[in-house]
N, C-alpha and C positions, 0 to 999 in steps of 0.2 A: 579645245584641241588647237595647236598650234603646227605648219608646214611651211619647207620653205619652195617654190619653183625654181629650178636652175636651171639654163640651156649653156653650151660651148657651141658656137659659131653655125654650123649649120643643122648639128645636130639634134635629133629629139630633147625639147625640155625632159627633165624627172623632179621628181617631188621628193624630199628628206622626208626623214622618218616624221611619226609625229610624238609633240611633248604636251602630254595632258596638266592641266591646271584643275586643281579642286578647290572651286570657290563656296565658300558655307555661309549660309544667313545668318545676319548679326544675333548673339544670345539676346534673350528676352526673360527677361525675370519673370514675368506672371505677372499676378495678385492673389494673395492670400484672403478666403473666406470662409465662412462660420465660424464655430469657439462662440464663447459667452463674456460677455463682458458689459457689466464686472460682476465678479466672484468673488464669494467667500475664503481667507486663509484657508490650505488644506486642503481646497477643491479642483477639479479638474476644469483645465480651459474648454474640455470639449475637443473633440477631432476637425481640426485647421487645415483645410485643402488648399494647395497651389494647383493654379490653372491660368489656362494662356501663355503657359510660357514656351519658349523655343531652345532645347539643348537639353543638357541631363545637367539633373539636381547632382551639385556637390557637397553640401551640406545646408541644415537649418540653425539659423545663428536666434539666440535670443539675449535682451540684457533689461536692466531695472534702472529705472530713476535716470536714461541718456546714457549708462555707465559704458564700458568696454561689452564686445558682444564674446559672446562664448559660443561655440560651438555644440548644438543638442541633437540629439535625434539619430536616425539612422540614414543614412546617405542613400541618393537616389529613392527614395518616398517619397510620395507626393502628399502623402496626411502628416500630421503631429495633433500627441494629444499630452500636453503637460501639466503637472501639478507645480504652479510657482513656490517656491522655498521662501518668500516671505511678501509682506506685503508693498506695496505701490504699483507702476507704472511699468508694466511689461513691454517690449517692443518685439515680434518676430519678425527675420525674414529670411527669405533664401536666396542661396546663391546658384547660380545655372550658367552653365558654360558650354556653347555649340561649338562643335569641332573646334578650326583654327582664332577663332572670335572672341575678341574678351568676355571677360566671363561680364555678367551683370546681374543686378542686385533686383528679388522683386517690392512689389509697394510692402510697406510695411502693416502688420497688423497687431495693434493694440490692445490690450488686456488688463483693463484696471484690478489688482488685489484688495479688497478692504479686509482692513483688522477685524478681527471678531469682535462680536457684541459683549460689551460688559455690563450685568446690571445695575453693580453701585450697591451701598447702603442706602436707608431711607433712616433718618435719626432727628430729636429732636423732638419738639409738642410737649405737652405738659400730661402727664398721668402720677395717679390716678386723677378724674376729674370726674364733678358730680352732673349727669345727666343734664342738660341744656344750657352747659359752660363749652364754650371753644376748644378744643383738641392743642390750640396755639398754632404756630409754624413749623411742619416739620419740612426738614432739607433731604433732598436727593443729592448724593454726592460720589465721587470715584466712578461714575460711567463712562462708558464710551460708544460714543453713537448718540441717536437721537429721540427725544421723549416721545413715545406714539399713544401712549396711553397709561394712567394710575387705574389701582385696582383696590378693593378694601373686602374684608370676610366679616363677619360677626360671630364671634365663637366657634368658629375651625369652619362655619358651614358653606364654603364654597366661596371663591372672589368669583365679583363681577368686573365689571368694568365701569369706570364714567370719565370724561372728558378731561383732560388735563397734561397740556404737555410743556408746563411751566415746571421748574425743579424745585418749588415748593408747593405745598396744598396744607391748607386747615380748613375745618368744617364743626360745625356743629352735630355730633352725634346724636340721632334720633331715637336709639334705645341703650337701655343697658346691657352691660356686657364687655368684653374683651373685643375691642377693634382692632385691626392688623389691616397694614397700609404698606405697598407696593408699586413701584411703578416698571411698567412694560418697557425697555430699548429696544432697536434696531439701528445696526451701522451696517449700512450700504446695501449689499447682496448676503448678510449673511442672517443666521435664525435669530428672532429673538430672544433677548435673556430679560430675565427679571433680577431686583435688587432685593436686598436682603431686606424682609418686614418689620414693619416697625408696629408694636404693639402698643395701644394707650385702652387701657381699664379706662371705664364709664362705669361710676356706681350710680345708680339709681336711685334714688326712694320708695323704699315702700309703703304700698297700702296698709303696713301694720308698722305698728311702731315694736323694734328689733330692740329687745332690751342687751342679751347678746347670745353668739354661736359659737361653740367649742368643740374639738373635739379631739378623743383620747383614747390610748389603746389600751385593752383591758384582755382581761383569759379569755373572752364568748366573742372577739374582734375589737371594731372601732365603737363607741359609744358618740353619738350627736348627742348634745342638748342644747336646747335655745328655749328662750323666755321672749314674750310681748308683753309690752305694758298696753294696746288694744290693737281692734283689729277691725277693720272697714270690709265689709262682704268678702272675707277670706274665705275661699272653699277648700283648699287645700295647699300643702307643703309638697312638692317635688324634690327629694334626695338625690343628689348628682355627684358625682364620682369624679375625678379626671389623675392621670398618672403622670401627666404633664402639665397640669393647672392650664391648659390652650381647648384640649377637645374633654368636653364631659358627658356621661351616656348617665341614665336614669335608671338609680336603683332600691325605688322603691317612693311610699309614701304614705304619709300620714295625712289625717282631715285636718281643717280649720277650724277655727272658733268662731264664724260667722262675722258678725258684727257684735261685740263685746268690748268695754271699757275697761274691763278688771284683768290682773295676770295672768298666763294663761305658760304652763308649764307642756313642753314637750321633751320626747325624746325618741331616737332610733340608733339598732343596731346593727352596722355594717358586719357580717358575721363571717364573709369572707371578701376582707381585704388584700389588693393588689403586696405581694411585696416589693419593699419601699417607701416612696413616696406617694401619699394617698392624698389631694386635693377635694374637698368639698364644698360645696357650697347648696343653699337652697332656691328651689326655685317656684315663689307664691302665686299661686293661683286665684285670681277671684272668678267670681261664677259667671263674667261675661268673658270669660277666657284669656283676655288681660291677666299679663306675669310680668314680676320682676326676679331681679335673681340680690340676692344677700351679700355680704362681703365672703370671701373665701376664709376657711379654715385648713390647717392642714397638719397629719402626724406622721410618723415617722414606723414603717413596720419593718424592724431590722433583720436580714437576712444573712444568715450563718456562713460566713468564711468573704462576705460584700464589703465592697467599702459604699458610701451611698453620699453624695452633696444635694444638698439642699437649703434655702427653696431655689429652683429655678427661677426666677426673678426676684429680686433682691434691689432694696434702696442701699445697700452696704453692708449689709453681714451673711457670710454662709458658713453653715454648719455642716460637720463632716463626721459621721459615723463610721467609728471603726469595729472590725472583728473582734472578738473578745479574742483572740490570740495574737492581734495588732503587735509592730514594733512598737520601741518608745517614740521612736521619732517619726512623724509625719512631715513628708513638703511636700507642698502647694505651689501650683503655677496657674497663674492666668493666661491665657494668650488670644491676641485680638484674633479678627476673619481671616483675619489675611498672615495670621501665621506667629507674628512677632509678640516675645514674650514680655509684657507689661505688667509683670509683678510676681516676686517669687520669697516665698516663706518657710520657716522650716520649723514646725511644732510637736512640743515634746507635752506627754499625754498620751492617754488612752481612753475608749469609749465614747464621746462625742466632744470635738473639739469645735472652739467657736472663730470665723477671721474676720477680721475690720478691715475689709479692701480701702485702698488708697483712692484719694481722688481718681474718677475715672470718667472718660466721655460715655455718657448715655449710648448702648448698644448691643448687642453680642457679642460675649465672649466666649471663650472654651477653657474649664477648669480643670486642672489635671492635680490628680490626688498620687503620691506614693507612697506606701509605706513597706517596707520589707522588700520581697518577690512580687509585691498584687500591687496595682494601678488603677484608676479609672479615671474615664474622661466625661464629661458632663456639659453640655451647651448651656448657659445659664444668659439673662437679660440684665445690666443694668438698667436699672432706673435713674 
């Protein structure tokens, strides 16, 4: 408050009015705490407090990568909880202004975005390969983020895990069977992904000597037959099924021929097969419980109004059954993982047409059949 004293000569001083002045403490920004950092693309910072500051919030500014700030949030809040709109280098902060006082800015709080995990393909190695030959080098490639772990299955039954966070691995495979190779990413804050498997066939040797394995559709189902020219403490044959040639379940089986030199004729009959694509293969038993499994065979049980591709893994040709009410003209597309179409054909015929794919890089595809109104799609492996 401000007054002034005034007197005239002899008389009493008086006092003027008085003039109030309203002085306000300088704005204080704050600092901004908690939120997470850093986070995954598409996740939230978490809920961000201002505190210590002096004056009322006029707004929360935010920007990426140093750029211009933008105004977010709701005025006068003292929390923010935001989901950044893409990845990098977040910066927030606020502005706060006491009464007559400039306004001022508080500390800033940062919020790293990482890009989501990609898992990549895994491609390359040599298959098929005979039991205690090299896999060769396969390559991890298209990822993003960082190798934390490969992973391998043996015939569909579960990945494990082992050590490896170099972007290639070859190994020696320790049995036969169908191996599939994976490896684990992670980039920054966000979930793991895995890359797309890479399958390499290990055929084994058997304790019998495989003269050979067929097999055929007939009126009473599938018909196996196979021959040995001899047989080393064979106890039995294992019949295995798969509709994917990847997972095979057990349908049935026949005895061995012991230990015998001379031919030895078998036979079974699948009597209700999958329709479709039926994959077999055998699986030998000798009597210390020691197995190998046989090369694969496979027929074809055609289904009324399907179209059907096959085989699912392929050195270069697939075959495509049509409906017996089929157009004349069939076409055919391949197209890679990632979408884009790397081969396209158009075949005239009916009932099962045969194609000689183009030079292609060893991996997964996806084959796409049209003929008429009816389509199908099919995942298939080059080799």
């Amino acid at each position: 408050d401000y007054q002034v004293i005034v007197t005239n000569g002899v008389c009493a001083s008086t006092s003027s009015s008085m003039r109030t002045i309203i002085v306000d403490s300088p704005s204080v920004g704050g600092n901004i705490t908690d939120g997470t950092t850093p986070i995954c693309v598409g996740s939230s910072t978490g809920m961000m407090t201002l505190s210590g500051q002096t004056g009322s919030i006029l707004q929360w500014q935010s920007r990426i990568n140093g750029g211009n700030w933008s105004a977010i949030g709701t005025p006068n809040s003292t929390t923010l909880d935001d989901i950044p709109s893409s990845v990098g280098t977040w910066d927030y902060q606020v502005i706060v202004t006491n009464g007559a006082c400039a306004a001022s800015v508080s500390a800033l709080r940062t919020i790293i975005v990482d890009a989501a995990s990609i898992g990549g393909s895994v491609s390359g190695g040599n298959t098929p390969i005979l039991l205690g030959e090299s896999t060769g080098i396969m390559t991890l490639s298209g990822y993003v983020g960082i190798i934390v772990k490969w992973q391998k299955q043996l015939n569909g039954n579960g990945y494990y895990d082992f050590p490896n966070s170099a972007d290639t691995y070859n190994e020696m495979p320790v049995a036969g069977g169908i191996w599939e190779y994976r490896a684990a990413i992670i980039n920054g804050a966000c979930p793991m992904a895995f890359s797309v498997q890479n399958p390499i066939v290990v055929e084994a040797p058997l304790p019998i000597s495989l003269v050979d394995f067929s097999a055929s559709a007939t009126k009473e189902g599938v018909l196996l037959t196979w021959s040995t020219a001899s047989e080393s403490y064979n106890e039995k044959f294992i019949i295995e099924r798969s509709a994917n040639g990847k997972a095979y379940k057990s349908i049935g089986e026949v005895a061995g021929g012991g230990t015998v030199t001379e031919r030895q004729d078998y036979n079974f009959t699948d009597e209700t097969p999958l329709p479709g694509i039926n994959y077999y293969r055998l699986r030998q038993m000798d009597f210390d419980g020691k197995f190998e499994y046989s090369p694969v065979s496979y027929v074809l049980m055609r289904r009324a109004g399907d179209i059907t591709i096959y085989p699912t893994i392929t050195q270069g040709e697939l075959k495509i059954a049509l409906p017996a009410d089929a157009a004349n003209e069939t076409a055919i597309n391949i197209y890679s993982i990632q979408g884009e179409l790397v081969f396209k054909q158009v075949l005239v015929g009916s009932s099962i047409l045969t194609v000689t794919l183009p030079e292609m890089a060893e991996g997964q595809y996806v084959a796409e059949v049209i003929n008429g109104n009816i389509s199908k799609r099919t995942q298939i492996f080059k080799q």
